[in-house]
C-alpha positions as CSV (number, residue, x, y, z in Angstrom):
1,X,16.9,-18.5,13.1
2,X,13.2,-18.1,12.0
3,X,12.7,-16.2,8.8
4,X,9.6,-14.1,8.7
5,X,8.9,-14.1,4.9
6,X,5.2,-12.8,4.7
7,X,3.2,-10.6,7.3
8,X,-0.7,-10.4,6.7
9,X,-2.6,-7.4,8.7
10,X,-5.7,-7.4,9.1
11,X,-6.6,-4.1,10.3
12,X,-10.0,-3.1,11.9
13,X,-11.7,0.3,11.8
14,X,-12.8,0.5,15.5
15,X,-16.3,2.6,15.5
16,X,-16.2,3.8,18.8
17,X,-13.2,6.6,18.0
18,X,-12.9,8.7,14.7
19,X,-10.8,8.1,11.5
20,X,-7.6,10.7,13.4
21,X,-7.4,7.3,16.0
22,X,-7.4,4.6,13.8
23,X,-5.5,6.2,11.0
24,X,-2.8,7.1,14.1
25,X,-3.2,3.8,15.6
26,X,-1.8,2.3,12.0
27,X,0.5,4.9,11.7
28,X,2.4,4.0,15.0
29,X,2.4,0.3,14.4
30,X,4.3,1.4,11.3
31,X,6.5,4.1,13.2
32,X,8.1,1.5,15.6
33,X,11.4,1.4,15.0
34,X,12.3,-2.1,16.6
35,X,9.4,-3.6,15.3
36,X,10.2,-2.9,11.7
37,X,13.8,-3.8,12.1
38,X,12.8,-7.2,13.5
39,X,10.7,-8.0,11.0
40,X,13.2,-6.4,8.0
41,X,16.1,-8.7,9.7
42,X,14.5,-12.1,9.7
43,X,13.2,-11.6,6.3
44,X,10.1,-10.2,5.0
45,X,9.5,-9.8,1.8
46,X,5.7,-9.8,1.2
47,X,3.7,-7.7,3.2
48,X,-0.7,-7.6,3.1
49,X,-2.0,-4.8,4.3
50,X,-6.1,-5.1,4.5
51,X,-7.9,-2.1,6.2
52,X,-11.8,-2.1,6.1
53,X,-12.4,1.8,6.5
54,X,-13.0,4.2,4.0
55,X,-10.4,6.7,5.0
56,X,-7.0,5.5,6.1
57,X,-4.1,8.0,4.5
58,X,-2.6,5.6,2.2
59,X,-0.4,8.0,1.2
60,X,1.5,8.2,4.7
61,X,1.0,4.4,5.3
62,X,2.7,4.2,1.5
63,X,5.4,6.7,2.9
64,X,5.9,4.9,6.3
65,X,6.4,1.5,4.6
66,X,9.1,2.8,2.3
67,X,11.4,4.1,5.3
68,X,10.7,1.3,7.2
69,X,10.1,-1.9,5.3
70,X,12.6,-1.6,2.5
71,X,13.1,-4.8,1.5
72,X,10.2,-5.9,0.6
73,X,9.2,-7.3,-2.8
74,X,5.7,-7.8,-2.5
75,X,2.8,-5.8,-1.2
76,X,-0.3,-6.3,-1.4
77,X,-3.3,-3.3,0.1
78,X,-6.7,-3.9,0.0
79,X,-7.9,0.1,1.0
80,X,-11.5,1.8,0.3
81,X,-10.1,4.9,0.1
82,X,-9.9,5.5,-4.3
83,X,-8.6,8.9,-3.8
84,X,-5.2,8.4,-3.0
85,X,-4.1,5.4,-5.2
86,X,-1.6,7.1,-7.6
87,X,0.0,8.5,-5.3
88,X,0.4,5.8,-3.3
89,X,1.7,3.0,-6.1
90,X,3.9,6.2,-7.0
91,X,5.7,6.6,-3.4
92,X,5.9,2.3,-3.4
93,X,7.3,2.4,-6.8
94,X,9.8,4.8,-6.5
95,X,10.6,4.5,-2.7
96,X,11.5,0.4,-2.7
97,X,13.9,-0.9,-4.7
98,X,13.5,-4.5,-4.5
99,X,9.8,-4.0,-4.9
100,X,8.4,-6.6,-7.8
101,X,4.9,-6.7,-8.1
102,X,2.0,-4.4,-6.7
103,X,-1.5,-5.8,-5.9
104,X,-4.0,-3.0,-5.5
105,X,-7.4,-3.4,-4.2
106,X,-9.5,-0.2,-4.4
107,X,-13.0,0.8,-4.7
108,X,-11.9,3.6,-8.1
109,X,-14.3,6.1,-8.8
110,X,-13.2,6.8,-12.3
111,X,-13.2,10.4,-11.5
112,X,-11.0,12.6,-14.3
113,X,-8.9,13.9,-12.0
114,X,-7.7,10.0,-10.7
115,X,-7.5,8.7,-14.7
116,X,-5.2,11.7,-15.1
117,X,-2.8,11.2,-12.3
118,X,-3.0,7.4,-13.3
119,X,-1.2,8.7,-16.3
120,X,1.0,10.6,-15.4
121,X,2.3,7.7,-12.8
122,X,4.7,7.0,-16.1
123,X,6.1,10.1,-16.1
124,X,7.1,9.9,-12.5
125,X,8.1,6.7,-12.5
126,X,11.6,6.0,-12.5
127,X,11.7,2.2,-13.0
128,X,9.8,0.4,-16.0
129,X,6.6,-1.2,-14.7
130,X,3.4,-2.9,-16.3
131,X,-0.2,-2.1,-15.1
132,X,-3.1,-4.1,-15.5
133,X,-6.8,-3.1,-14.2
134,X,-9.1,-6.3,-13.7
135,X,-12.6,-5.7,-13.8
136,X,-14.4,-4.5,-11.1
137,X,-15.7,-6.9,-8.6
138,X,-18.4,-5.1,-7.1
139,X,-17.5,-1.7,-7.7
140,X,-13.7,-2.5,-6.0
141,X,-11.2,-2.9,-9.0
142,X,-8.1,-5.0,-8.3
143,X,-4.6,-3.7,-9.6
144,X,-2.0,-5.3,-10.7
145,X,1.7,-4.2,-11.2
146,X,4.8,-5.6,-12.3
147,X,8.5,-4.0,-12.1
């Protein structure tokens, strides 16, 4: 039996369609329901999701991983789009309960609005975590959790 323990995608904004394609092209690579169960029953456990457009709904991707992938213990999501990270870690966090640790790469725009919903993650949280923000590497700040 071959066990599948890490998957790394690396996944391409194509430039000659819109964000809609792309974001549905990741979306339906997610959505397959025998794909995800073959990788789910030979073993995956770390998943590193690396998409190089500014735009990708991270919150669906988030939600789509949860229903699909719930086994997994690591993930780690390099994304441009800033706007959508609390929401995201909150859907992982809550939504996978074997999850242990979080690796977050974002470009954060320290807007209000994001530091606020940052905070409140605790609130929503329903297991016990610990965050840490390294500095930024060229305006992209790297996230790291532990549950």
């Amino acid at each position: 039996m071959i066990h599948l323990r890490s998957l790394e995608l690396h996944y391409h904004f194509n430039y000659n369609v819109d964000d809609d394609w792309n974001n549905q092209n990741l979306m339906k690579l997610f959505n397959d329901t025998s794909l995800c169960n073959i990788l789910t029953s030979n073993g995956l456990q770390k998943l590193h999701l690396y998409t190089n457009w500014e735009y990708p709904d991270t919150i669906i991707i988030a939600s789509l991983i949860v229903k699909r992938l719930p086994h997994l213990e690591i993930i780690e999501l390099n994304c441009h789009n800033s706007s959508q990270v609390p929401e995201t870690l909150h859907i992982l966090m809550n939504g996978l309960p074997k999850l242990n640790f979080i690796i977050f790469h974002a470009f954060l725009t320290g807007e209000k609005q994001q530091e606020l919903k940052m905070q409140d993650l605790q609130k929503h949280c329903t297991r016990t975590y610990r965050i840490e923000d390294l500095e930024p590497l060229a305006d992209m700040t790297i996230i790291h959790i532990w549950l």
